[in-house]
C-alpha positions, 0 to 999 in steps of 0.5 A: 500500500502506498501512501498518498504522498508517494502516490503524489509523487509518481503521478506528478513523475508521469505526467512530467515524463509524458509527452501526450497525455488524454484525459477522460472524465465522468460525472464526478467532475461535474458533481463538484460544480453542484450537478447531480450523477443522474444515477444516483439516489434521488437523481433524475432518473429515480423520478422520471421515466427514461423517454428512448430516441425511438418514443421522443420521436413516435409521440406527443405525449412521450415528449412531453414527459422527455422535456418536462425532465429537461425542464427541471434539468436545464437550470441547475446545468445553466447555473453551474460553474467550472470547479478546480478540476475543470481549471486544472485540466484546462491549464495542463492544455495551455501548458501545452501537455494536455492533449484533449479531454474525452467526457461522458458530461454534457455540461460543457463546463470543461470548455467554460474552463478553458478547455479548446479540445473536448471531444463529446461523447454524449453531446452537449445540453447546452443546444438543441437543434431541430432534428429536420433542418438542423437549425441550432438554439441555446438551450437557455432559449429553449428553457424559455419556451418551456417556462411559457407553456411549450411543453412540446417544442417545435422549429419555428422555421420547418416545425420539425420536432427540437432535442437537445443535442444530447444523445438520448438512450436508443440514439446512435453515438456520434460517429465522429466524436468516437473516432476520435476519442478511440484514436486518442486514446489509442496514441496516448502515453498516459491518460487520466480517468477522473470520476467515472465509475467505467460503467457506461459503454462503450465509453468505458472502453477508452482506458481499456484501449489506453492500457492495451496500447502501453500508455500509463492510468492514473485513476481519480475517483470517489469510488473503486471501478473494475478497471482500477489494477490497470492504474499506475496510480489510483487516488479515491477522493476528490477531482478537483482537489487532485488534480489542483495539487498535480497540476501546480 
């Protein structure tokens, strides 16, 4: 058993050695800005029914149910703000070490940070687009519409049905977003796995594929994962303040 100090120590000599280094973060970075794991106790998804793609798209009343979550969603998501994690990770970027940061989040906090290169796996909540001609919206705009009574909205140009560019369960993963995370991952010497439990696939597949390929993990998370005897270097506790202390 190493002690933390140690555990400091080696990951502060593997991120120096390193000369590409990916991050890949989860939902416990964002708890650290106020925003709740979806999956844990008293989450959203404890008291709302999951809409599927396949039923936001066959019907009325399934997008209705699917916005009136968004609804209660969208303010906290809009009020967040970046925490130390987010701070660090875009400064190892300007610091020129920091290759990208592939997230599960779709809060876009890693970019309000600083961050430039975010790849998304599960899009993003802060737009939403209509599905037939593509035209693009805040999700603040669309929050509004909500608030006034649309509790199904439409585009205003072609009515085509509006989501929030988010990839919803039964919704194909953006292609392009995979590509490159997978081949990011593929090329790194070290990545960084902060706050996912590594259970949602295929995204949990990416320090599988770092590993795989000899590059070095360096584990932060509250709680053990299955992957964790793959790590150089594990720490349980917190993203942000971690990552503050590695990064100095």
């Amino acid at each position: 058993m190493i002690d933390g100090q140690t555990q400091l120590y080696r990951a502060r000599d593997l991120i120096r050695k390193a000369s590409r280094i990916v991050a890949f973060s989860g939902a416990g970075v964002s708890t650290e800005s106020g925003l709740a794991d979806f999956r844990s106790q008293g989450g959203l998804w404890e008291r709302y029914r999951i809409v599927t793609f396949q039923e936001f798209l066959a019907g009325h009343e399934n997008r209705v149910e699917y916005w009136s979550m968004r609804r209660e969603l969208i303010p906290g998501l809009l009020a967040a703000r970046p925490n130390p994690a987010h701070y660090a990770l875009a400064k190892l970027e300007q610091a020129g070490q920091l290759r990208c940061v592939i997230t599960q989040n779709i809060d876009g906090l890693h970019q309000a940070a600083g961050s430039q290169r975010v790849i998304e796996l599960h899009g993003t909540n802060m737009t939403a687009s209509c599905l037939s001609c593509h035209s693009q919206w805040p999700i603040a705009e669309i929050q509004q519409r909500l608030e006034a009574g649309d509790l199904d909205p439409h585009c205003i140009a072609c009515h085509g049905l509006i989501k929030p560019d988010t990839v919803s369960f039964g919704q194909a993963m953006p292609v392009e977003a995979m590509e490159d995370a997978y081949q990011e991952a593929a090329a790194c010497d070290l990545l960084l796995m902060i706050g996912s439990s590594l259970e949602v696939q295929p995204a949990n597949q990416f320090p599988l594929v770092a590993h795989q390929r000899g590059a070095n993990l360096i584990f932060i998370n509250r709680t053990a994962t299955s992957y964790d005897h793959l790590a150089a270097v594990s720490f349980a506790g917190s993203a942000g303040g971690v990552l503050a202390t590695l990064v100095e």
